[in-house]
N, C-alpha and C positions, 0 to 999 in steps of 0.2 A: 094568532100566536099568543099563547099565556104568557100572561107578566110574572115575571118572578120574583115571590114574596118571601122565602125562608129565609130562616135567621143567619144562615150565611150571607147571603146577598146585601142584607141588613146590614150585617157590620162592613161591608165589602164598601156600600154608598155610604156610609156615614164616614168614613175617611175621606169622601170626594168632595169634601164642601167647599172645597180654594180652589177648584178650578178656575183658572182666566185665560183670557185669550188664546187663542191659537195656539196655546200659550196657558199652561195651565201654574200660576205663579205658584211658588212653594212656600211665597215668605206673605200671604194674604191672610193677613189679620189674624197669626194664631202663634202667641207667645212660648206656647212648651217647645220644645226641639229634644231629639232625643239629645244621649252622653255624647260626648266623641269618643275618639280609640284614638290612641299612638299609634303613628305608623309604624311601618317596616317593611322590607322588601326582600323576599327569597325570589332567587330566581328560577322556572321550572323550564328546561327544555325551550319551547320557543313562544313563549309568554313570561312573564313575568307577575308575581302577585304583588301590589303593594299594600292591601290592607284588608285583613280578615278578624272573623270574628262571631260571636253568639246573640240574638237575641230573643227577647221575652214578650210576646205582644199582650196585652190583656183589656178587655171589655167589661165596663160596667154592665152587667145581663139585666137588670134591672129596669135600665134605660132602654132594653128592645120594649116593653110592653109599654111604654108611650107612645104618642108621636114621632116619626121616625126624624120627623123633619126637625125636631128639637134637640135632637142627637150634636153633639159640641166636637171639637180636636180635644180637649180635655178628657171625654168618655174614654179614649181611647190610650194608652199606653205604654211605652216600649221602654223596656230596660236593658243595658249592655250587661251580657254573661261573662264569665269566664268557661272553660270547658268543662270546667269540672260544674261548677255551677250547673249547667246546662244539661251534663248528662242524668246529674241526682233528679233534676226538672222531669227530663225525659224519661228518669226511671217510672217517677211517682204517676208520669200522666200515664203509662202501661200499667200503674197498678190501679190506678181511677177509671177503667176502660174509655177511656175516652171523653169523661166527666166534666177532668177539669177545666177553667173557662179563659186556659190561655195558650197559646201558639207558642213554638220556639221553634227559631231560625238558625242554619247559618249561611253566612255572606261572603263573600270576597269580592275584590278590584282588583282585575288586572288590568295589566296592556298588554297590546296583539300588536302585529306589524301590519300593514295594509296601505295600499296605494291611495294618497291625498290629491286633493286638488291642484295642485304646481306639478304631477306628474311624478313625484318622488315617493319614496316607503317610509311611515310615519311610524311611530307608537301612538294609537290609540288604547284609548281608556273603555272600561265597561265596570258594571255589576251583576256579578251571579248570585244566588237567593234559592237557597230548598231549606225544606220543611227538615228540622233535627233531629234523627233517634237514635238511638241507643243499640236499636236495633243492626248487628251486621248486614241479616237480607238483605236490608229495607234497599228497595230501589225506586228509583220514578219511572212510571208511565207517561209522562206527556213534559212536553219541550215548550214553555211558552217564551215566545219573541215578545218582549214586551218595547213600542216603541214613543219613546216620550214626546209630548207636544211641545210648540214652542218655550225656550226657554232664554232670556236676554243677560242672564246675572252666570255667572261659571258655579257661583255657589248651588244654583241648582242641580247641577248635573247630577246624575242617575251614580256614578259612582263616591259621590258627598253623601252617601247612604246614611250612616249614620248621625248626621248634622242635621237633615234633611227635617222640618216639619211632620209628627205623627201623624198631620192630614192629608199629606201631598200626594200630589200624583206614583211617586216612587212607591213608596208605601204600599198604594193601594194596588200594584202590580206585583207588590211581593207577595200580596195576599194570595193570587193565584197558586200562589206553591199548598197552601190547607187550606183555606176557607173554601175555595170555590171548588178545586178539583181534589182536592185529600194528598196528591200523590207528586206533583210536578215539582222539575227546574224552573225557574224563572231566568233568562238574561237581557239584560237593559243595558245598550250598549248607551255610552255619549256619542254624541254625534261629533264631525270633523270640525275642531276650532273650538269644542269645550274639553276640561279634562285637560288630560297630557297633551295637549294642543291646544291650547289658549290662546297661545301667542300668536295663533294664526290665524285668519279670519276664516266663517262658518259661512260654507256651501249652500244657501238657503232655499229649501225648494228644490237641489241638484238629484231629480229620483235617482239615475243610474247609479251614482259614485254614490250614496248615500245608503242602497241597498247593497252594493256592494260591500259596504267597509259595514255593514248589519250583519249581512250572512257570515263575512270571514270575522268579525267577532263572536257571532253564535256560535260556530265552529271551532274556535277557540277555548271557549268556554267549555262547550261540552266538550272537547280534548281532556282539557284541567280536568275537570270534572268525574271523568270515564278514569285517568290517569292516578287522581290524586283521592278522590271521595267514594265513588261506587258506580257500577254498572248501571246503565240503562236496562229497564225490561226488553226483552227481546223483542214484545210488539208494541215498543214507546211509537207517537207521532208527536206532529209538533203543532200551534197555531201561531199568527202575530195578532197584535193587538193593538192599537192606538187611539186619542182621540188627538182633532185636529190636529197641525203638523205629524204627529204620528199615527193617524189614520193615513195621510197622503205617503208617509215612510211603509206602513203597513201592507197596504196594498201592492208598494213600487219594491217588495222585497219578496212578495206574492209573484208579481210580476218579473221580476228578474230570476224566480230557481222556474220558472214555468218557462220562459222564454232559454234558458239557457240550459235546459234538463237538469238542475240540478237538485239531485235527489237525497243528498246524503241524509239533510235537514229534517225527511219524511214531511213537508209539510201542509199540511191537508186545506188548508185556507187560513184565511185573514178576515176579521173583524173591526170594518173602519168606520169610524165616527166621526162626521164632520170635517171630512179631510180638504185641503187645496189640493184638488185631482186635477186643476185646469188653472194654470198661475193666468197663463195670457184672458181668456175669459174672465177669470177677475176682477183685475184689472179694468177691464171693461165693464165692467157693473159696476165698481167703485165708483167711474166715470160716469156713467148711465144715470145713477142714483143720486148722486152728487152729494154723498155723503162717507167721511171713514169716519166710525165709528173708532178703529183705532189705527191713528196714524202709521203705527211702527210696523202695520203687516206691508204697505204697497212701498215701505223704507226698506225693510230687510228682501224684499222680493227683490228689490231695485242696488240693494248694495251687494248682494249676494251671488248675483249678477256682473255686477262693475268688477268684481275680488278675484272672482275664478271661470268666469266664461271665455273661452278662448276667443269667439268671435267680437266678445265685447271688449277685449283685449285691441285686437286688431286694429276697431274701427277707431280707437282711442277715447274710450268712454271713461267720464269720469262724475260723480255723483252729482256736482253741480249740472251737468247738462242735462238733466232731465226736472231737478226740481228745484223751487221758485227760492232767490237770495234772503227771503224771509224765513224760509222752513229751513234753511242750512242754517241760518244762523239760531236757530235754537243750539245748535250743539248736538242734536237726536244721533247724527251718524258716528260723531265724539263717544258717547256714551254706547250704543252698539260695539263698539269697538273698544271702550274699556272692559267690555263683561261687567260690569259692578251694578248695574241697575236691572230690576224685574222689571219684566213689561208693563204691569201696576205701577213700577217703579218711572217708569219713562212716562208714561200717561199723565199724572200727578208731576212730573217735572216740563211736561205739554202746556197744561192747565196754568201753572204759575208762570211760566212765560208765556202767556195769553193775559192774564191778570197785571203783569208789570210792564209787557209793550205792547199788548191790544190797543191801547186808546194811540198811540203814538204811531197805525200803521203799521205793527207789528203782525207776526204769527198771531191768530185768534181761532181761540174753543170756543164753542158754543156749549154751554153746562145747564143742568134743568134745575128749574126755581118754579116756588109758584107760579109765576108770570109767565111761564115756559120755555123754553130755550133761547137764552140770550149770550151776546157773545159775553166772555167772562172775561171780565175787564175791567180795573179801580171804578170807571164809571157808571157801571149797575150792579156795582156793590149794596147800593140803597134807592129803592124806588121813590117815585114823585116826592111823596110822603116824608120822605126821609125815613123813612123803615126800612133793617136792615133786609137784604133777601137771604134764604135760604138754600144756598147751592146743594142742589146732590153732587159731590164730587167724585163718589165711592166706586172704583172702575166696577163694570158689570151690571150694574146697576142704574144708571140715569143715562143710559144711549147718548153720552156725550161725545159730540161729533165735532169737525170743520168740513167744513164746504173746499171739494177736491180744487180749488184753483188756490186752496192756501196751501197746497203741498206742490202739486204738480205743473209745469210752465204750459200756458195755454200753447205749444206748438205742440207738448204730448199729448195733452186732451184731445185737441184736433185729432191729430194721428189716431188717437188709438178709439177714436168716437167714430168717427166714419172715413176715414184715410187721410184725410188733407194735410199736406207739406204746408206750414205756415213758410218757414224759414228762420221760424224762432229755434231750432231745435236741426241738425244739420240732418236731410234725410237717411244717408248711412248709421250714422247713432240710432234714430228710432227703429233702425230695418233689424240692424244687431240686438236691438233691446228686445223686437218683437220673437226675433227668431231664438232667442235665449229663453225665454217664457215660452214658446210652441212647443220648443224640445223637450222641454218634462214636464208636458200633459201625460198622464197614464194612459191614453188609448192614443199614443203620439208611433207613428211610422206604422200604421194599421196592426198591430199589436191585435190579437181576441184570446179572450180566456177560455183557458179552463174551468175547469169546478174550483167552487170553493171563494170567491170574490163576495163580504158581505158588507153591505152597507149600509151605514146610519146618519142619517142626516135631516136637521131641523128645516122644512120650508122657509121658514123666515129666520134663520140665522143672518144675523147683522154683520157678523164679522166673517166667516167663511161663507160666501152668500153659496144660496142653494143650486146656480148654474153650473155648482162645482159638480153636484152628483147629477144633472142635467145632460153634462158634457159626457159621463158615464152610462149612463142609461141610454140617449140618443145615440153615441156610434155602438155599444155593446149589445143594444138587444134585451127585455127584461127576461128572456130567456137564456141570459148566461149569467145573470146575477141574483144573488137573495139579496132584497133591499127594502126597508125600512124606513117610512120617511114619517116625520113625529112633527104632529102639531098639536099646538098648545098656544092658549092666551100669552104665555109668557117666553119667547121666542128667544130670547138674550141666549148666545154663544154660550154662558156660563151656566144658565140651567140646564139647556140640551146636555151639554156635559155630565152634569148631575144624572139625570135621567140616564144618560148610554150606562155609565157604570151603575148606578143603584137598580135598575130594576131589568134593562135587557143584554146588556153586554154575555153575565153568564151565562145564558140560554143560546147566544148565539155562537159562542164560545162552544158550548157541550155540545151544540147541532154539529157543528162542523166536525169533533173528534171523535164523534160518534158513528158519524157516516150518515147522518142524519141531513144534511145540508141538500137542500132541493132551490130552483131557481125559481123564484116569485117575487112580486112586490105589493106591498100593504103597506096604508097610513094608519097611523097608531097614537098613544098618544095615553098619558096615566099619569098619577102622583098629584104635588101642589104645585107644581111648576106649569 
C-alpha cells in the first residue's frame, strides 16, 4: 500500500504532533490556543446549539518544502471570523480558484438527548465542523465520525473547539471537512461524563453505550445540519475514525449500525488506530509485562468500571478493592474525577509523588536517566558522585514506567495472571471485575463483521499493547479485516499516533469511501519515527 505524501496530508500530520496516550493531550507543550467566542444558546427543535461560529485555518507553505518533521503548532494558524468576515474570505478564495493558502470553517456545539449510564436521558454535548462557502449549492459528500482518544481534563472535549490547541487532535479531525476530502461534515461528539455532563462520571471502555450515544449524536447533528445549513448529496456516505480510545470507539460504532441494521448513517467503515479492542486481555499483559507505562489507562479501565457497570454495582465493588493503599493514596482517582488534569497532566503528578514518598515506601516511578531506569526518588536525584542526574520526565518520551504491584493488590494479579483466588481481594469482585472488561471486547458475544473493519496498530505499542488487535485478528479471521500493523525502531504510543494521521490514515480513509476497501493484512512501517 503507498504512503501518502501530498501536501494535504502534510499539513493534515503536522497538526498531530501532541499526541499522548490513549489519550491524545490537547494541552502538550504548545502555547498558541485559538480566540474563544461568547456563548449563547438558540434552541432548535430537539437539539439545542450553544455555540457557533467561523474560522480561518492558515499554513505557512513555505515550511512544506522542509523537513516535515520540523513542522511546529506555531506553522499552523486559526483565527475566529465573524460572518461577514468569512463570507468576503469565501468570496476571494472563489476568485483565487482555489489558490489561496487558507481554509475556512464553520462550527457549532450542540446538545442531543441520549440514554447515559444510570439508565436515564441525558443532554449530551458534540462538535460539528464543515468547510465554508459562499456558495448556496455547495453541499457535502461524505459524513465523517470523527471519535477522540482519551482525554482526562473536560477542557479537552471535542466541543471546547475553539479554546482547543491549533495542534490537537480536534483540530486535526476538522481537517477532514478540506484538506483531506474537499467536501465533508465532520461531527465529534464528547463522550458520556465530559461536556454537558461533567458532573457525571465517564463510561470508560463502555463500547455498547458509548457507540450508542456516537450514533444518536451523529444523527443529531446531521438533523441540524440537513435542517439548518444545507442538504447532503444525494449519494453522501459516511466513515469513523479514531486513534487509541477512539479507534476502540471507532470500530464499536462500526459494530453497533452493523449489528443492529442501522443504516441511516450509510456508513461504509471505520479506520482504527491503536485501539483498546480487548480491555480484559490488557489487562493481562500489563500484568504479564510487569510494566504500565502509564498508570492512568488500568485506573480509568478499573474506575469506569466501579461508576457504571451494573454487575460491579451488585457485587459491591469499590476502587480501593482492587488496587494497592499506596496508589490510592496518590489522589489519581481524586483527579480523574475532577476532570482538571490531562493525562500528561496526571503522569507528571505520578512522578512528583514518587519523588516526595518513594524513599519513605511510598508510590514509585521508575524515570530514565543516564544510569537507566531508577526509581524517582529525593534519593537518586544525584549519583555516587554527587552529580546531579538527568531525568527524562517528558510523558512519551522516556517509557517511564512502575512495576504492576505498585498499582494493583497482589490477589488481582494472581487472578487475572493465571486464576488463583489469593483471598486478598474477595472472589465475586474479581469475577465482576473480569466479567465487566469481557463485555466490551469488540468481538465479545460472537459478533463477525462485515466489510469495512480497518485497522492500525503498532506491534510494540507500550501503552495499548498489541494483543489488542491480536484479540481481533485471532477470533475475526484476516479475511474480514484490512489491517495494518507498523513497525518501527521507535514504537512509543505517541509516534504510532503521528504516523496513523501523517501518512496512512487518509489513504485508508479514501479506500473505504471509495469502495475500495478489500480484506488483507501487511506490516508497514515509514517516516522518522
Amino acid at each position: 500500500m503507498k504512503s501518502i505524501k501530498s501536501t494535504a496530508i502534510l499539513i493534515l500530520g503536522s497538526l498531530f504532533v501532541a499526541i499522548s496516550f490513549a489519550a491524545c493531550s490537547a494541552e502538550d507543550n504548545i502555547p498558541e490556543k485559538a480566540p474563544q467566542v461568547p456563548s449563547s444558546s438558540y434552541p432548535i427543535s430537539d437539539v439545542h446549539v450553544i455555540e457557533k461560529g467561523y474560522l480561518k485555518a492558515e499554513l505557512n507553505k513555505d515550511n512544506l518544502l522542509d523537513d516535515i518533521s520540523q513542522l511546529k503548532a506555531e506553522d499552523f494558524k486559526y483565527t475566529v471570523l465573524s460572518e461577514t468576515e468569512a463570507k468576503d474570505l469565501a468570496e476571494r478564495k472563489l476568485s483565487d480558484s482555489g489558490s489561496s493558502d487558507f481554509y475556512l470553517y464553520a462550527w457549532t456545539t450542540l446538545n442531543y438527548r441520549c440514554k447515559t449510564a444510570d439508565g436515564t436521558e441525558k443532554d449530551l454535548s458534540e462538535l460539528i465542523v464543515w468547510p465554508y462557502s459562499s456558495l448556496i449549492s455547495w453541499s457535502p459528500s461524505q459524513l465523517v465520525i470523527g471519535c477522540h482518544s482519551t482525554i482526562t481534563s473536560n477542557e479537552q472535549r471535542p466541543s471546547n473547539f475553539t479554546n482547543l490547541p491549533s495542534a490537537g487532535e480536534i483540530n486535526m479531525l476538522a481537517l477532514f471537512a478540506s484538506v483531506v476530502s474537499q467536501n465533508a461534515l465532520v461531527i465529534v461528539p464528547d463522550y458520556e461524563g465530559y461536556g454537558s455532563t461533567a458532573d457525571i462520571p465517564h463510561p470508560y471502555c463502555n463500547r455498547d453505550l458509548t457507540a450508542l450515544q456516537v450514533v444518536t449524536g451523529v444523527k443529531a447533528g446531521l438533523s441540524y445540519f440537513e435542517n439548518n445549513v444545507t442538504t447532503m448529496k444525494d449519494e453522501w456516505s459516511s466513515v469513523a475514525i479514531g486513534y487509541s480510545q477512539g479507534g476502540a470507539v471507532a470500530a464499536g460504532v462500526l459494530r453497533y449500525c452493523q449489528q443492529n441494521n442501522e443504516n441511516s448513517l450509510r456508513l461504509k467503515g471505520a479506520v482504527c488506530g491503536d485501539g483498546p479492542y480487548d480491555p480484559l486481555a490488557t489487562l493481562k499483559r500489563y500484568i504479564e509485562m510487569d510494566k504500565l507505562y502509564m498508570p492512568v489507562a488500568p485506573t480509568l479501565l478499573l474506575k469506569g468500571a466501579v461508576d457504571t457497570d451494573p454487575d460491579m454495582k451488585v457485587a459491591g465493588c469499590q476502587y480501593q478493592d482492587f488496587v494497592t493503599d499506596n496508589f490510592y493514596a496518590t489522589g489519581i482517582f481524586d483527579w480523574i474525577a475532577a476532570k482538571e488534569k490531562s493525562t500528561d497532566q496526571i503522569q507528571e503528578a505520578l512522578l512528583k509523588h514518587s519523588l516526595n514518598y518513594g524513599d519513605e515506601g511510598g508510590f514509585t516511578m521508575r524515570a530514565l536517566c543516564e544510569d537507566g531506569f531508577l526509581p524517582y526518588t529525593q534519593s537518586n536525584l544525584k549519583d555516587d558522585s554527587g552529580n546531579t542526574r538527568k531525568f527524562e520526565l517528558e510523558n512519551g518520551k522516556g517509557y517511564n514506567y512502575c512495576f504492576v504491584d505498585q498499582c494493583l493488590k497482589p490477589g488481582v494479579i494472581a487472578y487475572f495472571r493465571d486464576g488463583t483466588i489469593t483471598g486478598d481481594v474477595p472472589e465475586a469482585k474479581l469475577k465482576a471485575l473480569e466479567k465487566a472488561m469481557a463485555k466490551n471486547s469488540l468481538t465479545a458475544d460472537g459478533f463477525m463483521p462485515n466489510t469495512g473493519f480497518t485497522f492500525f496498530h503498532s506491534i510494540g505499542d507500550e501503552v495499548v499493547p498489541y494483543c489488542n488487535f491480536e484479540s481481533v485478528r485471532n477470533t475475526w479471521g484476516v479475511d474480514k479485516i484490512a489491517a495494518l500493523t507498523y513497525q518501527s525502531n521507535t514504537t512509543l504510543h505517541v509516534a504510532t499516533g503521528t504516523s496513523f494521521y501523517l501518512v496512512y490514515c487518509g489513504d485508508l480513509v479514501n479506500e473505504i469511501l471509495k469502495g475500495n476497501w478489500a480484506p488483507r493484512e501487511e506490516t508497514v512501517g515509514w517516516g522518522p519515527w
